[in-house]
N, CA, C and O atoms as a Tinker XYZ file with bonds, in Angstrom:
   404  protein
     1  N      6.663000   16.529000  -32.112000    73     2
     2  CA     5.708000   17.069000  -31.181000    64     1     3
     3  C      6.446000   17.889000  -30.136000    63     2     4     5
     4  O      7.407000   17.428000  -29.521000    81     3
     5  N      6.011000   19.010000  -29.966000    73     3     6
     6  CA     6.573000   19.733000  -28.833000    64     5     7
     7  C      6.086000   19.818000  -27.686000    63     6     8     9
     8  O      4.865000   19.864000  -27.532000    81     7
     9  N      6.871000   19.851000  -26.751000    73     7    10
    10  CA     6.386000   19.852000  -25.125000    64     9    11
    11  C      6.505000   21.169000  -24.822000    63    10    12    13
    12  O      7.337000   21.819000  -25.455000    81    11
    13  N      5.591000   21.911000  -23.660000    73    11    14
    14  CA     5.747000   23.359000  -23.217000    64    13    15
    15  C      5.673000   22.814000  -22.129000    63    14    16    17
    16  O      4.944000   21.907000  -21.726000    81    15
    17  N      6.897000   23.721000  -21.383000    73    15    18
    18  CA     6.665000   23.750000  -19.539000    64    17    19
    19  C      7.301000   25.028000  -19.294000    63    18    20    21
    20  O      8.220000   25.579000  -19.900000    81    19
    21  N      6.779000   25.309000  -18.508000    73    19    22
    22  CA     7.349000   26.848000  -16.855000    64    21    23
    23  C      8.515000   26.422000  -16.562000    63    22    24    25
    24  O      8.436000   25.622000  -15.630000    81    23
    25  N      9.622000   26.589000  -16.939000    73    23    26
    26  CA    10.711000   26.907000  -16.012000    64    25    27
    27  C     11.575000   28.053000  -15.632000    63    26    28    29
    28  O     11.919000   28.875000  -16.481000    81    27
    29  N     12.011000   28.157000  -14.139000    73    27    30
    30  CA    13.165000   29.070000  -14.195000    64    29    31
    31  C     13.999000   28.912000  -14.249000    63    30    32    33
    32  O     14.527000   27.866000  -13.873000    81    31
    33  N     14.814000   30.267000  -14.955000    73    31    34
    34  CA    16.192000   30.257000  -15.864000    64    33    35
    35  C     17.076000   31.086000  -14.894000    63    34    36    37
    36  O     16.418000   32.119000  -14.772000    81    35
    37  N     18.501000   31.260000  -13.926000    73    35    38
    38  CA    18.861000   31.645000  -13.626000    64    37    39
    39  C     19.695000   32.945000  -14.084000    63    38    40    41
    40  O     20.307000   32.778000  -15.139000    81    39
    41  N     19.814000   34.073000  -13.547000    73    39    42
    42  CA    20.223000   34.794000  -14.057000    64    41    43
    43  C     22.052000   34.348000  -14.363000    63    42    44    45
    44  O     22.713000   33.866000  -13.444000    81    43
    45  N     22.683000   34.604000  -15.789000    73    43    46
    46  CA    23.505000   34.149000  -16.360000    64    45    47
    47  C     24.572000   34.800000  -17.398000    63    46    48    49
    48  O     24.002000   35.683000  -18.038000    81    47
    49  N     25.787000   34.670000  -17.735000    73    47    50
    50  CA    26.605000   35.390000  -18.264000    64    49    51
    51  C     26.153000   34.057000  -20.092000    63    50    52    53
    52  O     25.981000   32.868000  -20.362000    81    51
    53  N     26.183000   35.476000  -20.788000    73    51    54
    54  CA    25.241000   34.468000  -22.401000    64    53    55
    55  C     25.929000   34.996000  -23.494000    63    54    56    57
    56  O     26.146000   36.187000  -23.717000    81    55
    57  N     26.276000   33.969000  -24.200000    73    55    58
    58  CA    26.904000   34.451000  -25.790000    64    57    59
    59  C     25.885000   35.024000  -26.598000    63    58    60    61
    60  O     25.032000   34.154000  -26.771000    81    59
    61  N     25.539000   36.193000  -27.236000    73    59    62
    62  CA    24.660000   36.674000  -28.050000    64    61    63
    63  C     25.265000   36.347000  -29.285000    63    62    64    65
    64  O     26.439000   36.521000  -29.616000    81    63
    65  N     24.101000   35.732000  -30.090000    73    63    66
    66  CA    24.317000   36.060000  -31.564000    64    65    67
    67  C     23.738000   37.268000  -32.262000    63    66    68    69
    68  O     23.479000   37.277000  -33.466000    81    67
    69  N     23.539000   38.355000  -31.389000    73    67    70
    70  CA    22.367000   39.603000  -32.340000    64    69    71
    71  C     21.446000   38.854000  -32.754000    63    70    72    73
    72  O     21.252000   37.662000  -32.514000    81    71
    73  N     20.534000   39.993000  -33.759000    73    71    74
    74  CA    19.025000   39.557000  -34.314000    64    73    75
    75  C     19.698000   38.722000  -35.458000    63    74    76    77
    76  O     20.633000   39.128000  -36.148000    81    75
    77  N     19.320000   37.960000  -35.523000    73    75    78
    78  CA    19.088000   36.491000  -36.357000    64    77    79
    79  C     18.345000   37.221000  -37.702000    63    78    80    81
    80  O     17.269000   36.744000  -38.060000    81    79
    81  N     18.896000   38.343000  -38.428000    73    79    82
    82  CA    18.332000   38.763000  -39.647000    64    81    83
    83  C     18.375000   38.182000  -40.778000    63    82    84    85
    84  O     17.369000   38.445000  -41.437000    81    83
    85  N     19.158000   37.449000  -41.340000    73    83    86
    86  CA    19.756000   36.626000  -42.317000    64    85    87
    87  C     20.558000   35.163000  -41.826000    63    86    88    89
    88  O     20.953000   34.728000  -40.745000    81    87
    89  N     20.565000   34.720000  -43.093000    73    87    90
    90  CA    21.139000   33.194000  -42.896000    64    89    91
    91  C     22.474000   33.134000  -42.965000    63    90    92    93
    92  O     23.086000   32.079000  -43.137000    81    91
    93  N     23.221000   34.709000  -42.783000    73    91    94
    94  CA    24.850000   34.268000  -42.830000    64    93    95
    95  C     25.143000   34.359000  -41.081000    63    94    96    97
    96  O     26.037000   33.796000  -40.449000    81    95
    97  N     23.992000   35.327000  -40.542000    73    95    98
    98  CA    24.736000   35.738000  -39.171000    64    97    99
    99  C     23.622000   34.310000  -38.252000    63    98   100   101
   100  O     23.984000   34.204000  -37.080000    81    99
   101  N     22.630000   33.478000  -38.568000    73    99   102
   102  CA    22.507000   32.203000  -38.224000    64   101   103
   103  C     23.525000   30.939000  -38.412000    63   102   104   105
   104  O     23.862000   30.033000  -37.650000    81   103
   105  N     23.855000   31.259000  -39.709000    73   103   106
   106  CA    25.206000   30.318000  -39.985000    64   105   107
   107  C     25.981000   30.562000  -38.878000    63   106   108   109
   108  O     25.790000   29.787000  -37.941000    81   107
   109  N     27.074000   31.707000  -38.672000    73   107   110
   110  CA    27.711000   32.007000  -38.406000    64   109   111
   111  C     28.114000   31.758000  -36.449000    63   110   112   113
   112  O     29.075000   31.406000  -35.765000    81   111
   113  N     26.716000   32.197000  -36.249000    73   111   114
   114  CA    26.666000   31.699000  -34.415000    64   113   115
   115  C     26.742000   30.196000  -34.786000    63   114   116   117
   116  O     27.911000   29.849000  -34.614000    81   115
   117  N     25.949000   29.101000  -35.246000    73   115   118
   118  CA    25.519000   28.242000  -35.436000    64   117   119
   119  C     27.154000   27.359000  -35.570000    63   118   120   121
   120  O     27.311000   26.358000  -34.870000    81   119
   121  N     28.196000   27.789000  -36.427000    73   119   122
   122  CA    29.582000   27.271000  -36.616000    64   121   123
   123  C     30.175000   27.458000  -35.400000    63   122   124   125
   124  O     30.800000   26.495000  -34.956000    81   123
   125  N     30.127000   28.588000  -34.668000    73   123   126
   126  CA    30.814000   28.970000  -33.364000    64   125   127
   127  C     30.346000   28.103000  -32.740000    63   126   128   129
   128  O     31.124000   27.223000  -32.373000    81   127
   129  N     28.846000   27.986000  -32.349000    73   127   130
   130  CA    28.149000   27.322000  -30.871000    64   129   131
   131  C     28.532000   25.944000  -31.376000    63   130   132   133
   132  O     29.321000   25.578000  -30.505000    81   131
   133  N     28.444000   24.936000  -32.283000    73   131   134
   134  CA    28.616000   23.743000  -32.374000    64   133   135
   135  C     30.131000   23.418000  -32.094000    63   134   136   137
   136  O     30.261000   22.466000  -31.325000    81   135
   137  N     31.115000   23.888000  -32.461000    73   135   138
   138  CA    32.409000   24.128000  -32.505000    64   137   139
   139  C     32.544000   23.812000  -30.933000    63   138   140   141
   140  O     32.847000   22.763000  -30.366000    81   139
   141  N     32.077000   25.609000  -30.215000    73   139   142
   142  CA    32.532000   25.593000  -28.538000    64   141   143
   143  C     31.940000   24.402000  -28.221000    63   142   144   145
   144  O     32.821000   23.618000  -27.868000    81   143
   145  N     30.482000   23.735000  -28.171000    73   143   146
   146  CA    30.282000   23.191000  -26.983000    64   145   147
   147  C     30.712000   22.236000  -27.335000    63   146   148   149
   148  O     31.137000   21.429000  -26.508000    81   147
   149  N     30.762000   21.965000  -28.757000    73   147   150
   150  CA    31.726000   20.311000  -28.903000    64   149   151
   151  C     33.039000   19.624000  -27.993000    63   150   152   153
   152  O     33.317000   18.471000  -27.663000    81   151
   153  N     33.664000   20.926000  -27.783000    73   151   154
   154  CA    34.947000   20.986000  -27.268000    64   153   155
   155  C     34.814000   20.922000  -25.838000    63   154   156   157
   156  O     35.772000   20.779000  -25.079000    81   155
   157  N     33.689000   21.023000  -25.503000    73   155   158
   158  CA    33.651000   21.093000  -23.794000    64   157   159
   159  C     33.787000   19.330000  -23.456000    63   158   160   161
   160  O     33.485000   18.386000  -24.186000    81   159
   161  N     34.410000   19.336000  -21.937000    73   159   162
   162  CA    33.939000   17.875000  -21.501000    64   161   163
   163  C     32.792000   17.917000  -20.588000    63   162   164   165
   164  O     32.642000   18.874000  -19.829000    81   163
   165  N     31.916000   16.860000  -20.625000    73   163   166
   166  CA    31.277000   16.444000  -19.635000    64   165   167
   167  C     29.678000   17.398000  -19.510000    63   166   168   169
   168  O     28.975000   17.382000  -18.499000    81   167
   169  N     29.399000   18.072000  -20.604000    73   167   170
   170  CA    28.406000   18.432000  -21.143000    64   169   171
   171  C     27.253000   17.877000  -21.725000    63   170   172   173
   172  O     27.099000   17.912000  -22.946000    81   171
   173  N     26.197000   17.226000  -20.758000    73   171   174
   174  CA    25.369000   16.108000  -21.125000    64   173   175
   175  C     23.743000   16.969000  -21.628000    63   174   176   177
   176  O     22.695000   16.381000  -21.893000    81   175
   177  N     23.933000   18.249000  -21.641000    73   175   178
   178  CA    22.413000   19.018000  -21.575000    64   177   179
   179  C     22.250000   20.588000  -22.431000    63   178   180   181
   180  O     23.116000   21.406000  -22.119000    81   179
   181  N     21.404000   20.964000  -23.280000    73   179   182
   182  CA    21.513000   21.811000  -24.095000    64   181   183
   183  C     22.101000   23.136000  -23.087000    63   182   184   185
   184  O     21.717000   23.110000  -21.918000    81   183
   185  N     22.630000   23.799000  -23.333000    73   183   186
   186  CA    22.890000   25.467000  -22.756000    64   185   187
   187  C     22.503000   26.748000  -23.858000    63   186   188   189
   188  O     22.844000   27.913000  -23.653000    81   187
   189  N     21.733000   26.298000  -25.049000    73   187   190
   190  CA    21.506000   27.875000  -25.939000    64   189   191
   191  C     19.663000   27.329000  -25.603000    63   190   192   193
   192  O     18.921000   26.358000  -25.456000    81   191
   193  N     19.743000   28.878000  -25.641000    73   191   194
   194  CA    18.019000   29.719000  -26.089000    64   193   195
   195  C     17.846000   30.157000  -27.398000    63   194   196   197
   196  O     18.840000   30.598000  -27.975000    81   195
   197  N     16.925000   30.127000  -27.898000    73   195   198
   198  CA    16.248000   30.983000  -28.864000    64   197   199
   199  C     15.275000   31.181000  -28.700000    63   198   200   201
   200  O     14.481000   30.280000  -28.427000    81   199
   201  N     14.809000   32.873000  -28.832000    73   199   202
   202  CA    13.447000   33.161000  -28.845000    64   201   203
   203  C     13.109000   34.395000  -30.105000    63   202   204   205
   204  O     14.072000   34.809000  -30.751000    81   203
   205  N     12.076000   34.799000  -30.324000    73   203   206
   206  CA    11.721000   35.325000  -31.536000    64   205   207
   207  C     11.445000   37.059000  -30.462000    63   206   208   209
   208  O     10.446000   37.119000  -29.745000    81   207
   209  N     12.279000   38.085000  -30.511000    73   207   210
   210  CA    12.209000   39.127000  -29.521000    64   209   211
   211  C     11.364000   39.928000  -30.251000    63   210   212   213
   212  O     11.928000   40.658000  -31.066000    81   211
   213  N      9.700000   40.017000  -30.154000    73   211   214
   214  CA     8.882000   40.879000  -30.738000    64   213   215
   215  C      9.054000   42.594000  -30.451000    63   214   216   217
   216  O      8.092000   43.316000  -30.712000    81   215
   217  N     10.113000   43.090000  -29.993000    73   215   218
   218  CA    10.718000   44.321000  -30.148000    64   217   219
   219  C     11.228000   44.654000  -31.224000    63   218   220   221
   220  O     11.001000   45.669000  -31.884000    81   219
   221  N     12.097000   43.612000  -31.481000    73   219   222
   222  CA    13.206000   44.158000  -32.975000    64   221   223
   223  C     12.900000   43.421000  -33.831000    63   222   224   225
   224  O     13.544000   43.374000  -34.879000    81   223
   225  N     11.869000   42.679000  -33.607000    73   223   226
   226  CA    11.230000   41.888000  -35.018000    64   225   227
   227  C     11.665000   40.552000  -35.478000    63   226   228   229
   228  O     11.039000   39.866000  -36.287000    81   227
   229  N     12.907000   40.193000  -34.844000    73   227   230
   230  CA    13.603000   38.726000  -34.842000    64   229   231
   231  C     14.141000   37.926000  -33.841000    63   230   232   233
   232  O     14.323000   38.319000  -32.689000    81   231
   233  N     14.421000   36.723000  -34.288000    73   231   234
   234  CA    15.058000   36.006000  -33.259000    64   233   235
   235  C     16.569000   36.176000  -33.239000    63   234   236   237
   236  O     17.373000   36.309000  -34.162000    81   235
   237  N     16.777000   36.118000  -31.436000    73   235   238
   238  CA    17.760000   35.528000  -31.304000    64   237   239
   239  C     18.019000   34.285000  -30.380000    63   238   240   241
   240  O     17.241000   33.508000  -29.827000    81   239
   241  N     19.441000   34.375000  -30.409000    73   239   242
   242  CA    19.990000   32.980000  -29.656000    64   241   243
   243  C     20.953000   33.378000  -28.748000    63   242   244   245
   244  O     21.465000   34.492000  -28.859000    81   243
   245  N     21.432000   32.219000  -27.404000    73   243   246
   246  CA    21.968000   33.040000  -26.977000    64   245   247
   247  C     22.697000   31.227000  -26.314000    63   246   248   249
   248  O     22.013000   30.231000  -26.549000    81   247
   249  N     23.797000   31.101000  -25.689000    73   247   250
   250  CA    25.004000   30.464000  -25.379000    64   249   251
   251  C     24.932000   30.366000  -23.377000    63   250   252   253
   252  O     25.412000   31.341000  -22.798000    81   251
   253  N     24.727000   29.965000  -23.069000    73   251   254
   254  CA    24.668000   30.225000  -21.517000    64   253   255
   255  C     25.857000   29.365000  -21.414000    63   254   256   257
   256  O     26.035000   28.182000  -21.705000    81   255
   257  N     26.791000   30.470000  -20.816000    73   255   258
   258  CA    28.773000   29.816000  -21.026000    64   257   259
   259  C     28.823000   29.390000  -19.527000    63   258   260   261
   260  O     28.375000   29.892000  -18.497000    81   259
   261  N     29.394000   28.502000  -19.749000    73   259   262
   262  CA    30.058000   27.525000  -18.596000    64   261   263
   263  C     30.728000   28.448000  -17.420000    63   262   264   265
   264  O     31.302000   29.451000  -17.846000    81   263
   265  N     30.739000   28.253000  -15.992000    73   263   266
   266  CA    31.569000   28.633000  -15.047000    64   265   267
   267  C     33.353000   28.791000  -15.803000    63   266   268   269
   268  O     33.966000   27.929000  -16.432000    81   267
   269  N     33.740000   30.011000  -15.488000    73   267   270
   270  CA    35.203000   29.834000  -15.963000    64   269   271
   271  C     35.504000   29.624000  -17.540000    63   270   272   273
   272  O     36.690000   29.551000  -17.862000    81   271
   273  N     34.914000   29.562000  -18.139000    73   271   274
   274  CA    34.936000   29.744000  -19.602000    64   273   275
   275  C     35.947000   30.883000  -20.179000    63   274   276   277
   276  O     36.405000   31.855000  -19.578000    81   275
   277  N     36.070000   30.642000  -20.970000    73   275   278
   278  CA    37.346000   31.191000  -21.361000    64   277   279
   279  C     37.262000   32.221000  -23.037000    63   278   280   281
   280  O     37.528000   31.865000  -24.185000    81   279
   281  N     36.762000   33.611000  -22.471000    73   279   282
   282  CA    36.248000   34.557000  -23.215000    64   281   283
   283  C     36.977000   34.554000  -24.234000    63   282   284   285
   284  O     36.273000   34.377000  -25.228000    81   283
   285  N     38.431000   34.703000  -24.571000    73   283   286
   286  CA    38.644000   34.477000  -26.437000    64   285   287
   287  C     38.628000   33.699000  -27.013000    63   286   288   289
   288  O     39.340000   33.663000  -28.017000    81   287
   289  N     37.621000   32.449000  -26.594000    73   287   290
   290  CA    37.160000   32.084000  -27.628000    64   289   291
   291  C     35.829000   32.046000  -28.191000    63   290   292   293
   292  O     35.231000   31.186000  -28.838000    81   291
   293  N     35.545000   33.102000  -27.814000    73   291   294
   294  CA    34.125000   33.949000  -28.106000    64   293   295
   295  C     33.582000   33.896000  -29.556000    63   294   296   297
   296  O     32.696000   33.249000  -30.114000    81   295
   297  N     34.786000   35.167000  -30.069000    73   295   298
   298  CA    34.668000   34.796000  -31.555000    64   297   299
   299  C     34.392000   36.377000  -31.862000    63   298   300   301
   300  O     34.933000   37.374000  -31.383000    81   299
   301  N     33.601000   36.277000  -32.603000    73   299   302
   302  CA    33.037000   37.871000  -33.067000    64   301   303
   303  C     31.853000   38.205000  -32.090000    63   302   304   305
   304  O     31.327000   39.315000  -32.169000    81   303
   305  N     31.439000   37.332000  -31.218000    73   303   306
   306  CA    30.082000   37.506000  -30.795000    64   305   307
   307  C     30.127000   38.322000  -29.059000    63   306   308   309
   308  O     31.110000   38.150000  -28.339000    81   307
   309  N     29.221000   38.969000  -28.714000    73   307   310
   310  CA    28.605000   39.706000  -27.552000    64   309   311
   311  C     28.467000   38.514000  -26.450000    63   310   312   313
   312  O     27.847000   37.451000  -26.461000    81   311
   313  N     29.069000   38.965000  -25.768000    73   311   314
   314  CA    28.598000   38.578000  -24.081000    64   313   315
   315  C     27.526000   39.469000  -23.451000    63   314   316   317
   316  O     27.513000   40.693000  -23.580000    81   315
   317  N     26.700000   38.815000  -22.815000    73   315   318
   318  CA    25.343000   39.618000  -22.461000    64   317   319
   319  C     24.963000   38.841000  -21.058000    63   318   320   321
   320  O     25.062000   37.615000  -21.090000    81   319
   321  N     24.615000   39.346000  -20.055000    73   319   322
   322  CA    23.796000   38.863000  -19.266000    64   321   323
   323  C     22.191000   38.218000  -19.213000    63   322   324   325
   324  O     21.118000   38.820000  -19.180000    81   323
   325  N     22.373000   37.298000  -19.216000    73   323   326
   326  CA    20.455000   36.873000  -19.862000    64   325   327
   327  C     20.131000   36.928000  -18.334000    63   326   328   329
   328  O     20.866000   36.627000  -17.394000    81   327
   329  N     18.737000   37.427000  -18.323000    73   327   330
   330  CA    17.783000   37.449000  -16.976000    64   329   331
   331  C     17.478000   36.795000  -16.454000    63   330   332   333
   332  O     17.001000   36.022000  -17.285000    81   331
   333  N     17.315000   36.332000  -15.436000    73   331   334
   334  CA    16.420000   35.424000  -15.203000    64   333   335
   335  C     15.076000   35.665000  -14.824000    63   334   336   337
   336  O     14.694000   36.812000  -14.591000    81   335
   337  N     14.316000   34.668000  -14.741000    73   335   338
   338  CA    12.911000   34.776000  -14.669000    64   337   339
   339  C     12.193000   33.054000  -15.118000    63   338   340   341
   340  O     12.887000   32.090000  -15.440000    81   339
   341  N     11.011000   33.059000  -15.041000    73   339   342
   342  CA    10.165000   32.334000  -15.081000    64   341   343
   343  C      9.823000   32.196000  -17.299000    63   342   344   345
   344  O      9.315000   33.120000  -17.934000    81   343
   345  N     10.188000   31.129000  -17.803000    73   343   346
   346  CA     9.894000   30.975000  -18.798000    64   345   347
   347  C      9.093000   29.907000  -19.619000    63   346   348   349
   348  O      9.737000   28.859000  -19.657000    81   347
   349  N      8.294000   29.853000  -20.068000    73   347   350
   350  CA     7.535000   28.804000  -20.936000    64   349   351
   351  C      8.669000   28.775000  -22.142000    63   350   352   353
   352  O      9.171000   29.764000  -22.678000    81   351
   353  N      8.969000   27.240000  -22.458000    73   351   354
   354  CA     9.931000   26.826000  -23.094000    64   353   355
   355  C      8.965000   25.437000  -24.137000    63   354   356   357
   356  O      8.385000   24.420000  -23.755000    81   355
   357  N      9.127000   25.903000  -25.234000    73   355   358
   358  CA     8.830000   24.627000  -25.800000    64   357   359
   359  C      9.913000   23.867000  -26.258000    63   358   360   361
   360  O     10.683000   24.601000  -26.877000    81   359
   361  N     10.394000   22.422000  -26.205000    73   359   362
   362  CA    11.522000   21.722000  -26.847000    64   361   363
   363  C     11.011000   20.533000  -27.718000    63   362   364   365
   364  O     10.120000   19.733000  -27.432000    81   363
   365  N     11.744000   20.595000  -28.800000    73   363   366
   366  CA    11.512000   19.479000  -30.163000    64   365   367
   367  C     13.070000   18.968000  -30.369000    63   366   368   369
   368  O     14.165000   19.278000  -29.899000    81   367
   369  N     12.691000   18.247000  -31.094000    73   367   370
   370  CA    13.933000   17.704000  -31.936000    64   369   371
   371  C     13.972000   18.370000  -33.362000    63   370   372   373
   372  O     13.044000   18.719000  -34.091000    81   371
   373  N     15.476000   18.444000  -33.552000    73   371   374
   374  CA    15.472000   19.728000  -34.894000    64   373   375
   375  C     14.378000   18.610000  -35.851000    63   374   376   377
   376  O     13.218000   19.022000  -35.855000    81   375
   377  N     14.567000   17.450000  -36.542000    73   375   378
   378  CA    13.748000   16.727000  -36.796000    64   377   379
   379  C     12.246000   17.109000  -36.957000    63   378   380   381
   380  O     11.661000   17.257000  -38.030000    81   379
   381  N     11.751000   17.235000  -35.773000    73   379   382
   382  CA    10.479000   17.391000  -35.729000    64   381   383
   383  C     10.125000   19.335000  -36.338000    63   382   384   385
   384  O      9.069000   19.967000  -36.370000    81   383
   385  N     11.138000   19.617000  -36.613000    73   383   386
   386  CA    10.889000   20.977000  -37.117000    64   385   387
   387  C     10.795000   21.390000  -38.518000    63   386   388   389
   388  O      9.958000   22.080000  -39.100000    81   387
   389  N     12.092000   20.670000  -39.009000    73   387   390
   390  CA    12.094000   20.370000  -40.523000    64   389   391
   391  C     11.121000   19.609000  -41.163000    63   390   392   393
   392  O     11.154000   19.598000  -42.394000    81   391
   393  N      9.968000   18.752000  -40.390000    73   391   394
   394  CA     9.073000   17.683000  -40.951000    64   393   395
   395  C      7.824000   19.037000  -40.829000    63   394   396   397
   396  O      7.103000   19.286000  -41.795000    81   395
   397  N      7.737000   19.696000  -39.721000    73   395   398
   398  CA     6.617000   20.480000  -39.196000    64   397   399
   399  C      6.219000   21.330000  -40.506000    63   398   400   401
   400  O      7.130000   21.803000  -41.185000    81   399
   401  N      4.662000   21.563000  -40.929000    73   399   402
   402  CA     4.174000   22.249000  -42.041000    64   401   403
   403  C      3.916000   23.562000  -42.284000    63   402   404
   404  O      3.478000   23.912000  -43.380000    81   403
């Protein structure tokens, strides 16, 4: 079951994965982001977005990097500034997504 709420998102320095066109360049962020944040200490709370950007027709995802983070180990991927603003966020458990019809 998913919950929706309003929150604001501060404006932020963000790992882009590009448009999410295929399942190699989802793989591919997906190996990086589990990898980095694994490695962090003291990281008790999600830091990626995904949203479906009805401009270019797909989703992406995006990494909201830690204070002081340490850019080569980026990877192949874009640093981007994400906006801030006011967002409706729904959150599930991957679980509840893979069961969803």
């Amino acid at each position: 079951m998913q919950n929706i709420r309003i929150v604001e998102i501060p404006s932020m320095k963000a790992v882009y994965s590009g448009p999410l066109t295929d399942n190699e360049t989802f793989e591919a962020f997906n190996r990086w982001f589990s990898e980095y944040h694994s490695s962090l200490k003291n990281e008790i709370y999600p830091q990626d977005f995904m949203w479906y950007n009805e401009r270019i027709g797909a989703q992406e995802w995006f990494y909201a990097l830690p204070h002081g983070a340490e850019k080569n180990l980026i990877d192949r991927f874009e640093i981007t500034d994400l906006p801030c603003g006011l967002f409706a966020v729904a959150s599930c458990l991957d679980a509840d997504i893979d069961g969803a019809a």
